[in-house]
N, C-alpha and C positions, 0 to 999 in steps of 0.2 A: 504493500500500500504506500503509495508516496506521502509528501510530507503534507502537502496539501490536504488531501483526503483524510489523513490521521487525522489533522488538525481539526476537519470541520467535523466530522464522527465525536471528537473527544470535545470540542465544542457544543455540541448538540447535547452531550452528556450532561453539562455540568448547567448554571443557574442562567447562561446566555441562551442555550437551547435545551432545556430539559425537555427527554420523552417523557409526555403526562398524559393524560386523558385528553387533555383539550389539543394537542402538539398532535397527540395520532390520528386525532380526527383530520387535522389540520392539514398532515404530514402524509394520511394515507389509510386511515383506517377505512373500511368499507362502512359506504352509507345507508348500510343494513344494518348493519352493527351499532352504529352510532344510532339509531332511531329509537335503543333501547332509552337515550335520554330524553328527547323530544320527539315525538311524533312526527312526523311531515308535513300532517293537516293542521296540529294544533294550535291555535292561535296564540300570538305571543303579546303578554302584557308590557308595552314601552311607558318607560320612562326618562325623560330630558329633564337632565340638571346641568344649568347654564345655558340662560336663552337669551347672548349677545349675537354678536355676527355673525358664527353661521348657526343659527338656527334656519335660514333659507337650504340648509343643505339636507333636511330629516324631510323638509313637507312631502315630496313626489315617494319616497321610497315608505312612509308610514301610512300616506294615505290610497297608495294602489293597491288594487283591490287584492291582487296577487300575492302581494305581503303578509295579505290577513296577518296581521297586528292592528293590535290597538292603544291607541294614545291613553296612558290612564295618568299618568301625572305630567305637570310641568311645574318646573323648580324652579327656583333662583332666590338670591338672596336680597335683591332689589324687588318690591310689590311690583314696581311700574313693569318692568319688564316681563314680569306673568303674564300684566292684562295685554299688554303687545304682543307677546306670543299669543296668546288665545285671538286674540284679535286675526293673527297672520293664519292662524290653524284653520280659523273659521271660515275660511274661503277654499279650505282642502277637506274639509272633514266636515258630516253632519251631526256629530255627538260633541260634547264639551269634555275637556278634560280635567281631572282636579288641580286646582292652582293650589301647591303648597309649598311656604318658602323653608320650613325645617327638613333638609337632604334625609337626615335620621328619622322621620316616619316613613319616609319615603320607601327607605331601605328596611326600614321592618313591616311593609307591608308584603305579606309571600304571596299576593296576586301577582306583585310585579315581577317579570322574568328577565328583561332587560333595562339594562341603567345606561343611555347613552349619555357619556362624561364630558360636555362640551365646556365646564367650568375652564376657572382660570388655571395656569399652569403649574399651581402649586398645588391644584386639588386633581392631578391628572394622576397620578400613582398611588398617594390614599384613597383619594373616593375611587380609583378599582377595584383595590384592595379591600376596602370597604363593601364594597359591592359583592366581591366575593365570596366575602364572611358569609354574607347576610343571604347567600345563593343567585347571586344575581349574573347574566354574561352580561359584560361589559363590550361596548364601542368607546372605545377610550380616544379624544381628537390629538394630533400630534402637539408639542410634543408629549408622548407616551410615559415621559421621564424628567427629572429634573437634573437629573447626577449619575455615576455610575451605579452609586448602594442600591439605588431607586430602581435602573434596570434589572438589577438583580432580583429585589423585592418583588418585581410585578412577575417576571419569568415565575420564582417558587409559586407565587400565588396560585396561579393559572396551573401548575404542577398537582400543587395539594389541593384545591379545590374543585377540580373538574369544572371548570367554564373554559367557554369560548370570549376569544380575549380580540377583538382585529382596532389596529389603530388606524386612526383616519389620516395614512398617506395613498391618498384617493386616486393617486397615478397609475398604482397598480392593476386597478379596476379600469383603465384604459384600455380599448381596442388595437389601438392601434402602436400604443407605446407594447403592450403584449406581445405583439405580432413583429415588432423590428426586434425587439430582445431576443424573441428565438431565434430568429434571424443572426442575430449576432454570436447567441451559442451554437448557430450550427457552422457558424465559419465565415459566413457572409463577407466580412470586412479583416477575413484572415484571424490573427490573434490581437484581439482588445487588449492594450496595453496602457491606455492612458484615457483620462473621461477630466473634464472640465464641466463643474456644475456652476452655472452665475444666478446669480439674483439684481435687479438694478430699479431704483424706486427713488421716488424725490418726496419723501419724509419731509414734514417741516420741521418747525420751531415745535417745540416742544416746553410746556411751562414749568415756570421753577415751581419746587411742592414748597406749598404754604400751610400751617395747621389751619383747619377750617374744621366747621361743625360738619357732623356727618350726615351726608344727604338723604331727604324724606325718604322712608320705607326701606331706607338698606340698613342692613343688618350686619354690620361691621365685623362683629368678633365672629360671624358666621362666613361671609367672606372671607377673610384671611384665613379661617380654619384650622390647619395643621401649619401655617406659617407661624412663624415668633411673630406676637401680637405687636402691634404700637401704635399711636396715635393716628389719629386720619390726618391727612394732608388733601387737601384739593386736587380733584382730577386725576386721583388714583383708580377709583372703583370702575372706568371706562375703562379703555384700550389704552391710556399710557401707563398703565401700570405694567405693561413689556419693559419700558425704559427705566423703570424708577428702582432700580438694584437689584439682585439675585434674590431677594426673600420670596421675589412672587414668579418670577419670569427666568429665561434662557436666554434673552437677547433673541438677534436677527439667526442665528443660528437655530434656534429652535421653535423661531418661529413660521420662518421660510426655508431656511436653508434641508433642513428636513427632509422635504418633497425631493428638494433634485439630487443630495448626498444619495439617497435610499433610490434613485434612477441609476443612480453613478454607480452605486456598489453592486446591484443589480447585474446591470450590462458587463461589467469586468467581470464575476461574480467570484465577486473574492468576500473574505469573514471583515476579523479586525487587523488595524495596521498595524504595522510594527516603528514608525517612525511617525511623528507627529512634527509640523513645524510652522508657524504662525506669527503675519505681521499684523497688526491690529491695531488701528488709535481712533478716538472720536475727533474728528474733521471738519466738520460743518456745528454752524450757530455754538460754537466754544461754548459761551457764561448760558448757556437754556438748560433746561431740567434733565435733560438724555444723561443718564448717569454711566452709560456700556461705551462703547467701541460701538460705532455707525458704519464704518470699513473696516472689513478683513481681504486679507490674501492667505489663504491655507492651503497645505501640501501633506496629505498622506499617503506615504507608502508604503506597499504590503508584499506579500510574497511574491519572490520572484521579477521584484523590482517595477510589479503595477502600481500607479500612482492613480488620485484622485484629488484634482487641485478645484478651492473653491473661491470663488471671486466675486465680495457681495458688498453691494454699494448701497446702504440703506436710504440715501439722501442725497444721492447723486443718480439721476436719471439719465444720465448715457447709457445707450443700447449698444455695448461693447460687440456683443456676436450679435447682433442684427436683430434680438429681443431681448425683452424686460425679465425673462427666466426661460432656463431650458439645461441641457447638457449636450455639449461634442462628446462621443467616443473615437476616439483613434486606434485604428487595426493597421497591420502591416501591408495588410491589400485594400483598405478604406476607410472611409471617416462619416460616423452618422451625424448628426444634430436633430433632436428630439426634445418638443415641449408638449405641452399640455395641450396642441391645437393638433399637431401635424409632426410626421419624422419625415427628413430627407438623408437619401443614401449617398455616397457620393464612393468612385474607384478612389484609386490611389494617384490619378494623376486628378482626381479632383472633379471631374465628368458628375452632371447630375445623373443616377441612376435609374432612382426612383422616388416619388412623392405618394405618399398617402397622408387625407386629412380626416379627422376625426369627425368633421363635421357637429361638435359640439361644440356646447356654449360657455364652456370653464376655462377659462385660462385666464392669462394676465396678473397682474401685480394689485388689481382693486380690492378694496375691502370689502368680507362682506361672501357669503357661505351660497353654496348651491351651485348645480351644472349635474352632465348628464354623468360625468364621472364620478361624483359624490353620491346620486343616485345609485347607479349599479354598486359603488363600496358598499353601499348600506345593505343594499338586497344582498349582496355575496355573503354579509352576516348573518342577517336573518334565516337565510339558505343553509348555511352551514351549522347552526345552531340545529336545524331541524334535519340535517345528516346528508343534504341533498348534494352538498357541492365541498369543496374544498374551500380554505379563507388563502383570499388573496394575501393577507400580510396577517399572519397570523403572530404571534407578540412575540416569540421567540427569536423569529426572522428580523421584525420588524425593530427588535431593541440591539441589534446588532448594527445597525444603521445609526441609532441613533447616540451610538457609542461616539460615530465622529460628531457628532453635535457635543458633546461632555468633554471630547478632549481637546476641540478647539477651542469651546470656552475657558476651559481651564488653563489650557497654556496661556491663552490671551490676559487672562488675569494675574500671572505669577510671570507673564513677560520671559517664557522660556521653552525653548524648543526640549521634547525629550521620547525616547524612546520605548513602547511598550511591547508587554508580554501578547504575543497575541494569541497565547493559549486562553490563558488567564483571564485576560484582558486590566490588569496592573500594569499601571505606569510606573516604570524605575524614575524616577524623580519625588527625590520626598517630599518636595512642596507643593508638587501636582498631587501629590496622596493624599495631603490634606484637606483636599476640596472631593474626594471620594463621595463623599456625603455630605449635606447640608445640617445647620440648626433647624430644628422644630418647636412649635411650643410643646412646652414641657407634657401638660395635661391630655395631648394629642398621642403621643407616642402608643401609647397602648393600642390606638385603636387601629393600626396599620404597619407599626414594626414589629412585634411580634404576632406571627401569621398563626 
């Protein structure tokens, strides 16, 4: 067996890809077998907690008929944002669904059979895990993780629990990114050796945090959750609370870069790196509230000397490769480019080959959930819960990806290139180790670190 194949086998073993119940279903168990848990017919009770931006991405796939599911809660820890979801709902659905902003009834009610986890990114790996406990399969929205402990955490879960675990990196569920990937493991462009994922967005100003009263119907200390609590500051409880430090967010890495890293690693189809190496500074509007790194340049290499470099411009909109996000692969006999709309092939001296377009409506860099590809993700869960199909990115696969989200950030914060185990996936650098894991509040811990 080479070293490759030891490696992803002995990977698949351990907490990055454990075979579990949920992995075999995932991985290959037959959909006879697996009916033993859900039926095929039986309808599935859903539940969304967290209905900001993409709540546009659940309406088509809970309300077709073919889903048979049913909306029974929607959550949040903002009142206002229930009645706007029930508001958006009521134009897909002819029943009501219960608006409740405490996540914990939610989760002890055993009607409900799925938790989609569209909360903020510090509630993406407890409220799974959470969910888990409590019997629930999770669609957990990227990123899936906040840290490495965290990937790990969600993997055992999903292990010891028997749930079906698929995070929403929605590309997978693409037709036509599907279809150049095999292409690509069958040779097409010779051997893939090298992929460039970019992201390019023109972000503004962003506000300095000021302490302010906390805004009508949100629920504060429910918000932050398993974050280390502290005071509110203005214009957190929206979408800048990506920028406003690691208690709650990943930065641009985990918030975008995500989707096209998990294309990149895909298309090579290699695990984890073995070299990490990263330039990173914040650039644009200096004295504003953005507390991260707005640009990076990253470079990860992995066996056999594949590389995977990421070029992400959070507030600079220049269209470097010709769009706002996508990935090149480069082979020895050609070079793809493949976004969310459309792949083109190209030979080796550069000849266009071939064009396929998806003819869907998802793509681009805009705010804000739904497309035809978010659709089908959602149904490949629901499917696979009910034993019918395989999960496009099942959590095992899918936190393997998001390993280079963790160790970009990490470098970028300790300002230090460093080399990892990529059995393990341990960083040999002891000040990258120390960001392995994050703080919690204290009172949280219980309810999602010990599984």
């Amino acid at each position: 067996m080479s070293k490759q194949n030891s490696r992803r086998s002995f990977v698949k073993k351990t907490t990055l890809g454990t075979i579990g119940l949920a992995s075999a279903s995932s991985m290959g168990m037959s959909a006879q077998s697996y009916k033993n848990i859900m039926g095929a017919n039986d309808r599935l009770h859903v539940a969304i907690a967290g209905l900001g931006r993409r709540l546009g991405a659940y309406y088509a796939p809970i309300a077709h008929k073919d889903s048979n599911v049913r909306l029974t809660y929607l959550c949040d820890a903002k009142q206002s944002q229930m009645t706007k979801a029930a508001e958006k709902f009521a134009e897909h659905i002819k029943y009501k669904p219960t608006l409740e902003q405490d996540i914990f009834k939610v989760l002890d009610d055993d009607k409900v059979d799925v938790l989609i986890n569209a909360m903020p990114d510090h509630w993406h790996t407890p409220g799974a895990i959470m969910a888990m406990k409590a019997g629930k399969h999770v669609y957990v929205e990227k990123p899936s993780s906040c840290t490495m402990e965290e990937n790990e955490l969600l993997v055992a879960a999903t292990k010891k629990y028997g749930k079906i675990v698929q995070m929403g990196n929605q590309q997978r569920s693409s037709g036509h990114t599907q279809q150049i990937i095999q292409k690509i493991h069958e040779g097409t462009i010779g051997e893939a050796y090298k992929a460039i994922a970019f992201y390019s967005n023109g972000r503004g100003e962003v506000p300095n945090q000021q302490k302010a009263a906390v805004p009508e119907g949100l629920d504060w200390n429910l918000w932050q959750g398993p974050a280390v609590h502290r005071e509110y500051t203005s214009e957190t409880w929206n979408y800048n609370w990506h920028w406003y430090g690691w208690n709650y967010a990943t930065a641009e890495m985990g918030n975008n870069a995500t989707h096209e890293l998990d294309v990149a690693r895909w298309a090579l189809n290699v695990d984890l790196p073995q070299l990490v190496e990263v330039e990173s500074d914040k650039r644009h509007f200096k004295d504003d509230g953005w507390e991260m790194y707005d640009t990076m340049l990253a470079r990860f290499t992995f066996e056999g000397n594949k590389q995977i470099e990421w070029d992400g411009k959070s507030r600079n909109a220049y269209n470097t490769y010709g769009s706002g996000r996508g990935v090149i692969i480069y082979g020895t006999e050609g070079t793809v480019f493949v976004n969310r709309g459309h792949y083109r092939l190209f030979d080796r001296k550069g000849q266009l080959v071939e064009e396929v377009s998806s003819g869907g409506e998802e793509g681009g860099v805009a705010l804000g959930g739904g497309g035809d590809m978010s659709t089908l993700h959602v149904q490949n869960f629901f499917d696979a819960i009910r034993g019918k199909t395989k999960l496009y990115a099942p959590i095992e696969d899918a936190n393997i990806s998001m390993a280079m989200v963790h160790y970009a950030n990490v470098s970028s914060r300790i300002k230090q290139n460093f080399e990892v185990d990529d059995i393990k996936g341990t960083m040999f650098n002891r000040d990258a180790m120390n960001h392995w894991g994050k703080p919690y509040e204290e009172s949280w811990k219980s309810k999602f670190l010990t599984l």
